[in-house]
Backbone bond lengths (Angstrom), bond angles and torsions (degrees), N, CA, C in turn:
res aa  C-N    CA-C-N  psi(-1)  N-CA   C-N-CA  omega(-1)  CA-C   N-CA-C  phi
1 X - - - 1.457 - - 1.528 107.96 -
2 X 1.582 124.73 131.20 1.317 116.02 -177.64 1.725 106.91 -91.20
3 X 1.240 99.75 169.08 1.675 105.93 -162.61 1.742 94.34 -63.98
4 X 0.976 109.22 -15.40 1.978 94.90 -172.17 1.114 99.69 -104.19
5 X 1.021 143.49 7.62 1.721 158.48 137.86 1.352 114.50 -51.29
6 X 1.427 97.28 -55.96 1.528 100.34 -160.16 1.491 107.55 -84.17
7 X 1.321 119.13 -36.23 1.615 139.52 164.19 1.788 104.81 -42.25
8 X 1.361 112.76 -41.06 1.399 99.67 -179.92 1.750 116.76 -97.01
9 X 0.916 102.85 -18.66 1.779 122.16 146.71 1.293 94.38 -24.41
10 X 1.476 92.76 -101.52 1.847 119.53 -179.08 1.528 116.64 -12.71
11 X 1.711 93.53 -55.09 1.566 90.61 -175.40 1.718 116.28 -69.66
12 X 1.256 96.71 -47.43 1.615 102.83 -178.71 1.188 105.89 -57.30
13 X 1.099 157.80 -10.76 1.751 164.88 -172.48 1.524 107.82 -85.44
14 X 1.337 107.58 -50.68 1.346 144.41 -175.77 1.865 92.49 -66.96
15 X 1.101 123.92 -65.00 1.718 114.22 -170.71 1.071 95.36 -106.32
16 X 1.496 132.99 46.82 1.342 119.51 144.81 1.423 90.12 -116.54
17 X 1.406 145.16 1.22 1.337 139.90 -178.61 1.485 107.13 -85.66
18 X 1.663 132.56 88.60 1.421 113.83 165.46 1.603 138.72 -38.30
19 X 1.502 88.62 -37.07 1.433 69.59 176.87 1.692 127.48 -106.86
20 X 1.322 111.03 52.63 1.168 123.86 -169.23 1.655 111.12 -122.47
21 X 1.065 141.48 99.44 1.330 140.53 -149.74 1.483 100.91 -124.69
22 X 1.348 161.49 140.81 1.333 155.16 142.33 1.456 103.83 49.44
23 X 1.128 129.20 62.15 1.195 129.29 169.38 1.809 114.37 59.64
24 X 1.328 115.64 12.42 1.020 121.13 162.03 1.183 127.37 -123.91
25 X 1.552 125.98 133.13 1.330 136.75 -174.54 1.535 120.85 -129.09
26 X 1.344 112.30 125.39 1.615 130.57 173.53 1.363 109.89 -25.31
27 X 1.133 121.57 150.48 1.596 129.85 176.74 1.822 97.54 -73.97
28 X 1.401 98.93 -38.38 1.567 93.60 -171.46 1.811 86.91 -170.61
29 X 1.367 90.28 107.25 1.114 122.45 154.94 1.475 141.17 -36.23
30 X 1.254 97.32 0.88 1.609 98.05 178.14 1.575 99.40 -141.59
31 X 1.348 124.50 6.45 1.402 123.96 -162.01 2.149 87.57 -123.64
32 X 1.345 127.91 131.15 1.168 120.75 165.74 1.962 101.73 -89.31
33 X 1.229 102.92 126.56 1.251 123.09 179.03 1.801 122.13 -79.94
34 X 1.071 128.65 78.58 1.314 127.83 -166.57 1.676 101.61 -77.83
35 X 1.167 130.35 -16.48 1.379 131.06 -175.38 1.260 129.38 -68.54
36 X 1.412 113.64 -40.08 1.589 131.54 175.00 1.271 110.02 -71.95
37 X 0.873 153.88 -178.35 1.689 166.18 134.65 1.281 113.75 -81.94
38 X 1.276 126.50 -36.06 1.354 137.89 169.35 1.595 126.65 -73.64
39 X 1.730 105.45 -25.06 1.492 116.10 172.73 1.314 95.67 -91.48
40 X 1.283 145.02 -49.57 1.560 130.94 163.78 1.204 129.27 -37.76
41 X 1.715 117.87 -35.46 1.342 109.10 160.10 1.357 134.86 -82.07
42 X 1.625 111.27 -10.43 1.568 117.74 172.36 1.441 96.01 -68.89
43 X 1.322 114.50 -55.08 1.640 122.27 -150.70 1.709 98.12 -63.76
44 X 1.258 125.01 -32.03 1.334 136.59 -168.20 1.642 100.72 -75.04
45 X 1.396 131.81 -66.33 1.157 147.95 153.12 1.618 107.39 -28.90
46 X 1.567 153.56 -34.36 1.008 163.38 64.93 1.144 125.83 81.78
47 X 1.560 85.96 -88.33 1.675 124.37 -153.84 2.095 82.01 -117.87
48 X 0.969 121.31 -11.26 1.483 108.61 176.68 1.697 110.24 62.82
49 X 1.761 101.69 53.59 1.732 97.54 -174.20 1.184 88.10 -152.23
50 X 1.758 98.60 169.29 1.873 116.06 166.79 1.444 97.13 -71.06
51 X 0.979 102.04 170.88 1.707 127.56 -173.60 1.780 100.22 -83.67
52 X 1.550 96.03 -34.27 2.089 86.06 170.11 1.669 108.15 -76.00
53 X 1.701 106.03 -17.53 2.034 91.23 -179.95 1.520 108.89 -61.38
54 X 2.009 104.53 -45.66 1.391 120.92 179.12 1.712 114.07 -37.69
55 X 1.191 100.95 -58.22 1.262 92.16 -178.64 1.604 134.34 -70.82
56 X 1.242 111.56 -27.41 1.390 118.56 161.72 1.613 114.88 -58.39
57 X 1.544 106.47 -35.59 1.567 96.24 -166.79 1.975 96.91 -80.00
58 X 1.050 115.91 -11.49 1.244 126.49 151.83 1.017 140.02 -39.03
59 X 1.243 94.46 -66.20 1.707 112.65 -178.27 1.965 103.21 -68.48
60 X 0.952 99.51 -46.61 1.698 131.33 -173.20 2.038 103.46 -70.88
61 X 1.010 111.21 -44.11 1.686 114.59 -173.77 1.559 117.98 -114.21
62 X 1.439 103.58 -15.59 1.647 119.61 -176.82 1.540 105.65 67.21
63 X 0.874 106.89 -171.10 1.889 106.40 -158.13 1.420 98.65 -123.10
64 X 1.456 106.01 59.71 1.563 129.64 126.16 1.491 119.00 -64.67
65 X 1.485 112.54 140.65 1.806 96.30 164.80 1.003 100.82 -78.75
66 X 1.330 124.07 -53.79 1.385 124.88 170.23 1.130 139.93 -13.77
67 X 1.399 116.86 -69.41 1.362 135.33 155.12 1.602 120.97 -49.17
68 X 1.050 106.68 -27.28 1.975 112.65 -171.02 1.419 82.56 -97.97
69 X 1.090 146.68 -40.37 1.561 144.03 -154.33 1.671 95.62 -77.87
70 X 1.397 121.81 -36.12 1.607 132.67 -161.17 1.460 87.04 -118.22
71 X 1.555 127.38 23.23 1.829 110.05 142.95 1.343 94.34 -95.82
72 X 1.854 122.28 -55.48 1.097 110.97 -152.79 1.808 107.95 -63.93
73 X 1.171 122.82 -15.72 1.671 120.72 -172.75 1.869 93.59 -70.55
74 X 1.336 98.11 -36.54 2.133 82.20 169.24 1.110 133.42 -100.21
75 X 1.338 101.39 52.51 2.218 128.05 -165.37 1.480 86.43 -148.07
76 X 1.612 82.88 146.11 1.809 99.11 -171.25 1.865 85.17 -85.73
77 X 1.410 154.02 25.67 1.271 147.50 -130.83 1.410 96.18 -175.95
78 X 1.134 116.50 148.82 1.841 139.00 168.47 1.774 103.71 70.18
79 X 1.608 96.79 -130.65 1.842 110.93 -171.41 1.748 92.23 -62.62
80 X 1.582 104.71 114.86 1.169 106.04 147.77 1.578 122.80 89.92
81 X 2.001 95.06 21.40 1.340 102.01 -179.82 1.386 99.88 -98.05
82 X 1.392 109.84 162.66 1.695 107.96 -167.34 1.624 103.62 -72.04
């Protein structure tokens, strides 16, 4: 494989990984992490919200991604507003 092969490999690997954002990645990927400061800002960056939407869709969806991912799709705001 030549290095400009493998470099675009890399990248495509890289944005097919959801939960991999700017060189930062979730402790666990399917759980939203309210504890860290650093998983609040991936998850926020994410879901395309303030850290007070995060937590409501939290409080409101429980800390599924899943579930928080399928509040914000029924909010005119965050994952999946036009």
């Amino acid at each position: 494989m030549k290095s400009r092969d493998r470099r675009i490999f890399q990248e495509a690997r890289l944005e097919a990984d959801g939960a991999f954002v700017d060189g930062m990645r979730a402790q666990d990927h399917w759980r939203v992490n309210l504890g860290e400061p650093w998983e609040v800002r991936f998850w926020s960056r994410e879901f395309r919200c303030t850290e007070d939407q995060l937590r409501q869709a939290v409080r409101e969806a429980g800390d599924g991604a899943g579930g928080v991912r399928a509040w914000f799709a029924n909010r005119q705001y965050g994952y999946g507003a036009p």
